[in-house]
N, C-alpha and C positions, 0 to 999 in steps of 0.2 A: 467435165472441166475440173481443173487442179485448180483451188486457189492457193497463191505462192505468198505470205505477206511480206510485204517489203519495208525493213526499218532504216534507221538513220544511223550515224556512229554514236549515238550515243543510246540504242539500242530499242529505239520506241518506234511501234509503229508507224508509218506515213502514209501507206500505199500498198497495194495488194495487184500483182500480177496473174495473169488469168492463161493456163498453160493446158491444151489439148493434147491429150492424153494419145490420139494418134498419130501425132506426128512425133511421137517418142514408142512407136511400135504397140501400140493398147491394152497391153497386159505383161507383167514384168515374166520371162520369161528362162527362169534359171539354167536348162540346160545350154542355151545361146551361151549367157554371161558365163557361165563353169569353161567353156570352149575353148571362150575369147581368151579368160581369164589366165587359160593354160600355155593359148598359144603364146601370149604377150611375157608371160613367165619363163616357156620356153626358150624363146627367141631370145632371150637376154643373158643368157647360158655362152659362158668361153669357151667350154671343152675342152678347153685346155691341161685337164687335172691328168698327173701321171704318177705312179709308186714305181718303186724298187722291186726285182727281186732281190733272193739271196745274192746273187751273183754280179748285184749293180753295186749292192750298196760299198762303203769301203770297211776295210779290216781285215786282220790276219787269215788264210787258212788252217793255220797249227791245230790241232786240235789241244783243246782249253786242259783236260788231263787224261791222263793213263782211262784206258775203258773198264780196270777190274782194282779191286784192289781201296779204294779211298771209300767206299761207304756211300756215293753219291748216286743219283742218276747218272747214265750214262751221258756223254755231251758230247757235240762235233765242236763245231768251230763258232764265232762269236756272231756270225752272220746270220746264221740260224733263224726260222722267223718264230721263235718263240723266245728270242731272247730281245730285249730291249734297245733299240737302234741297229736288229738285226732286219732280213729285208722282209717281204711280203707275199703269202702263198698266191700266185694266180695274180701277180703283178698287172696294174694296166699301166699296158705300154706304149697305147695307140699315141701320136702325138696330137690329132684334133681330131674330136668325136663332133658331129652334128646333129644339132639336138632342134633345130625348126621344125616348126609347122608353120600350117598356111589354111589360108580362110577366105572363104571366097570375098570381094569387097562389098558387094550388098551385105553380107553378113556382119563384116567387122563394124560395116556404117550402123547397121540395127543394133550391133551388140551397145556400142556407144551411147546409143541413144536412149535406150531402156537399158543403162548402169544410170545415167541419169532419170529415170524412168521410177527403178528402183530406191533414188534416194530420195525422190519427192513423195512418194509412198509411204513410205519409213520415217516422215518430217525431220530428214538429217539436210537439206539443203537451207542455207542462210543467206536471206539478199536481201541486198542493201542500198540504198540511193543511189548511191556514189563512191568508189573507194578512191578518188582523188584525191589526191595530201601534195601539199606546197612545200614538204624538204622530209625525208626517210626521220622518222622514229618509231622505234621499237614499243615503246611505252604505247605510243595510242593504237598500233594494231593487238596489245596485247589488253589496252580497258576495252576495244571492241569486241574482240574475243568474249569475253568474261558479260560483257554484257547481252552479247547473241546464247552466253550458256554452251558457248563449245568450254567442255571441256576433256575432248580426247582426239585421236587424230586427225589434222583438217589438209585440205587440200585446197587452195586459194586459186583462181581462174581468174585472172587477168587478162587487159588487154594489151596491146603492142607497148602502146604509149607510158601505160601506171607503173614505171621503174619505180616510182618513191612507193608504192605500196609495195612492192619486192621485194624491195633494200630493206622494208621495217618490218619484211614477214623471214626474212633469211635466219634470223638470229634466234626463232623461238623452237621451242622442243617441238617435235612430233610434227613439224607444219613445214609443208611445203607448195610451190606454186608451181604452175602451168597456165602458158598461155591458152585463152578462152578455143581457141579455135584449133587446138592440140589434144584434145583433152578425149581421152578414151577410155573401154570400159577395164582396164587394170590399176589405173589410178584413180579410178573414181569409187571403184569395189575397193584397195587401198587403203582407205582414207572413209574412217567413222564420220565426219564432213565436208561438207562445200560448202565455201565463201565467196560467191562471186555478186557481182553489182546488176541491177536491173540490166543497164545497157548491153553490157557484155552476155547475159544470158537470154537477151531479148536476138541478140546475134547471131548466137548459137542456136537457139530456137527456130529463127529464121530460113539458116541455110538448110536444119533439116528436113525443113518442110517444103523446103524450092527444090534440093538436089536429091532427097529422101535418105541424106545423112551430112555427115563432115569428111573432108578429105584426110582423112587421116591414114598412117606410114605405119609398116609393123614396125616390131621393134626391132633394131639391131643385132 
């Protein structure tokens, strides 16, 4: 068993949650996470990218000067792909390249759940009472910050309802959120921590011990 300690916002202990190691896969398992990691990287890929060649780009065909005669290398024309906003050897021209992979969902469910796996190991997860707040500032998600000791990239897990915890993590560098129940192993590998509240990780914990993961979506 994992002991999780659980503090308040004002960064002091209260309470210690108690997290079974099997129900997050029992051993962190890197070749999983490297997979997951790729496909979710993958999948996020436009394909979209295209170059020129010589023959795309615009500009004269004249040739630039006489071939003999001036003391110069010899030169074609301004198109050239050695010359500066001339086009490109071996142009790609495809207009959409696809770049997916795919994972079986018992995998993706397990990769999830050992990136969280992973970061309770590593003591990069930080939980908290309650991240409830009565109207969005920046200032008290960022003295909570500073008193949990994040100081490099975080990943805040929320749930449906905590907008005002959102609204007061939007504004800060390096930090970003995800609903609790969203939450998979590329954002979680991402992101040097996690900030979520007892409740919400006692939720997460829950469903992946009932359904043997979370229903989570590749990526786009």
């Amino acid at each position: 068993m994992i002991e999780l300690p659980v503090h308040d916002m004002s960064g002091k202990k209260v309470d210690s949650l108690a997290i079974d190691e099997s129900s997050l896969g029992n051993e962190v398992r890197p070749g999983l996470l490297k997979q997951a990691y790729v496909m979710f990287h993958a999948n996020r890929r436009q394909g979209s990218a295209r170059t020129k060649s010589r023959g795309m780009v615009e500009g004269s065909t004249r040739k630039i000067y006489r071939q003999k005669g001036t003391g110069n290398a010899r030169m074609g024309t301004v198109r050239t792909i050695i010359r500066k906003g001339g086009g490109v050897a071996f142009a790609k021209t495809k207009k959409t390249e696809v770049f997916r992979k795919r994972m079986p969902k018992r995998m993706r469910r397990l990769a999830n759940r050992n990136a969280l796996l992973a970061k309770l190991v590593d003591n990069e997860v930080k939980c908290v009472d309650s991240l409830d707040m009565d109207a969005p500032r920046t200032k008290s998600m960022e003295s909570l910050f500073e008193a949990l000791g994040i100081d490099r990239t975080c990943l805040v897990a929320l749930g449906s309802d905590q907008k005002n915890a959102a609204l007061s993590s939007r504004n800060l560098d390096h930090v970003d959120t995800i609903r609790v129940d969203q939450m998979n192993a590329f954002e979680l590998l991402n992101h040097r921590y996690l900030l979520v509240d007892k409740a919400s990780l006692q939720s997460f914990l829950d469903m992946a011990s009932s359904t043997g993961g979370t229903d989570d979506k590749e990526a786009a």
